[in-house]
Residue, then its C-alpha position, 0 to 999 in steps of 0.5 A: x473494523x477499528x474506529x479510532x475516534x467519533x464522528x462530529x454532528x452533521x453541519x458542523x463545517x466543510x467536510x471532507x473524506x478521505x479514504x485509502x483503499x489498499x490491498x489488505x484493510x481500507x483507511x478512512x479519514x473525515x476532516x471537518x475544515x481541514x481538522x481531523x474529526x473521525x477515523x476508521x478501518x475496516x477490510x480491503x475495499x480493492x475489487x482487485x482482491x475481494x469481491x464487489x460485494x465485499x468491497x462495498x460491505x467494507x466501505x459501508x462499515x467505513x461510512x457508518x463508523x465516520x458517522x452520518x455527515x454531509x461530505x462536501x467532497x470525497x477523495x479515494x485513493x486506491x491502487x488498481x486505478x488504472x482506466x476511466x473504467x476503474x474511476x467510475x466502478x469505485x465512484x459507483x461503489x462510493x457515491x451512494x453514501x455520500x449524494x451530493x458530494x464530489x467523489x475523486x477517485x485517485x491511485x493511491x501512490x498520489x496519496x503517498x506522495x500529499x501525505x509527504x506534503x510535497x507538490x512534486x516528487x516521486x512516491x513508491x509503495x511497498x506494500x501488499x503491492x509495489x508501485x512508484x509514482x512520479x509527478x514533475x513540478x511541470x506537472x508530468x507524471x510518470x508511473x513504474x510497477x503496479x502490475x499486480x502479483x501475476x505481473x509484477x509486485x516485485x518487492x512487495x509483501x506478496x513476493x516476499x512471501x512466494x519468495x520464502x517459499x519458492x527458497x523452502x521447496x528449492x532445499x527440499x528438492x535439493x534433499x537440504x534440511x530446512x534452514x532458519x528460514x524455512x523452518x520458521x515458514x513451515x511453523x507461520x504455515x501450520x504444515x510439517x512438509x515443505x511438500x505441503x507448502x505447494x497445495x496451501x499456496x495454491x489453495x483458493x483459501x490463501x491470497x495475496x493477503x495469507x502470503x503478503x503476511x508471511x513477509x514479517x517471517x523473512x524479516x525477523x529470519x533476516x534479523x536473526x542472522x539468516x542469510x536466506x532471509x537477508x538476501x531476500x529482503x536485500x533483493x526487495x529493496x533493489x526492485x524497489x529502488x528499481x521502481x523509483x529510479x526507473x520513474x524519476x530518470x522518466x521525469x528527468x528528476x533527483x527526487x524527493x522520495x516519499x516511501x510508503x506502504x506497509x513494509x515501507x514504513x514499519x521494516x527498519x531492515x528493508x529501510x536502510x537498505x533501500x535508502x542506500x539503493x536509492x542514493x546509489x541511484x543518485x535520488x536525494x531527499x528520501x524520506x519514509x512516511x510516519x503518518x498513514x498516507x489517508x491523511x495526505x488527503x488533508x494536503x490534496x484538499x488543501x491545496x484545492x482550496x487555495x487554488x480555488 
């Protein structure tokens, strides 16, 4: 767990907490009127990837590290949050930390979107996962991707990663040498045999998170002129825009786009190349967050009070 700066004292002012639940660590963000007090990360809190009693062992670590406070309101995002049923286990895991506080529980593409401050627009994440999201100015919204790793996740860390390795065991069935590629793979993965790649991938010890991970080898192989790499990451980038334009043309809207996520964010190749794809697409206003999306809760909050 990583505490970035401590908690005020207990009735010092309108507290909120925000908290980005992802697929890999768990954001959280305490704002005493709307100011940033305290932060923290710790572990996955996404029952959809650790078990509920990881979860709930790494929203503890959250809590404890912002401090005992009085929240007035929590407002979680998280991805997997598709039902009524998946509103109320994650309001059940959150709300005995916080008695008496008004828990909203979100999907976390709508944190992308507040942590771009704009009211209406299309937010896409990329990613352990892949999703877009849209919200009209009408107030509609429409929603592309987000199906998880055995459904979809195109783009994503997670793909990036299975495609590296589906690429390594293609040559090896060909009787190819390893290219750059695969040769900087097999090195990330500990193993000397493309063959061994197969039992490592569908060993229970690696997951969305061991593969998501190895997407920064297919990166730096791209940046250094491997072709294998650089088709990938190129192919990333049309299913993400894919994802955007498929929610805007639901919506009837040009954007803007607010890009989020881990790779979205941190992976200057993928953004030029998904920023062409978008434009190509006719989306305008594109722009990658350069603040995590946890602090979008500050404009969702915000625009609460006003309205209230």
């Amino acid at each position: 767990m990583d505490i970035l700066r401590g908690a005020p004292a207990a009735g010092s002012g309108r507290i909120v907490i925000g908290l980005d639940i992802g697929g890999t660590k768990t954001q959280g963000l305490l704002l005493v009127d709307g100011v940033p007090a305290a932060e923290a990360v710790s572990g996955s809190a996404n029952v959809q990837n650790v078990p509920p009693a990881q979860a709930a062992a790494n929203l503890a670590e959250i809590f404890t590290a912002l401090g005992s406070v009085t929240a007035d309101r929590v407002i979680a995002g998280s991805g997997g949050i598709d039902t009524a049923d998946d509103v109320l286990a994650l309001r059940a895991l959150i709300s005995p930390h916080v008695p008496g506080a008004t828990v909203d529980v979100i999907h976390d593409t709508r944190l992308i979107l507040a942590a771009g401050e704009t009211p209406a627009g299309i937010a896409l994440i990329a990613g352990t996962g892949s999703v877009a999201w849209g919200l009209s100015p009408a107030g509609e919204e429409a929603r592309c991707g987000g199906w998880g790793y055995l459904l979809g996740d195109e783009g994503s860390g997670y793909w990036v990663g299975r495609e590296a390795v589906r690429h390594t065991l293609r040559r090896f069935n060909l009787g190819q040498d390893p290219d750059e590629l695969s040769a900087a793979l097999l090195t990330a993965c500990s193993v000397t045999d493309p063959e061994q790649l197969i039992a490592l991938f569908h060993d229970t010890g690696t997951g969305r998170r061991y593969w998501s991970s190895k997407a920064s080898v297919v990166f730096d192989a791209a940046r250094h002129g491997s072709a294998a790499g650089s088709e990938i990451v190129a192919a990333a980038a049309r299913h993400l825009s894919g994802l955007a334009a498929d929610t805007a043309r639901l919506l009837d809207m040009t954007g803007p786009v607010v890009v989020g996520g881990g790779l979205g964010m941190n992976q200057p190749l993928l953004q030029d190349l998904l920023r062409q794809d978008l434009e190509r697409a006719g989306l305008t206003g594109i722009r990658f967050l350069e603040q995590d999306p946890v602090h979008g809760v500050r404009y969702l909050d915000a625009r609460e009070v006003q309205r209230g």
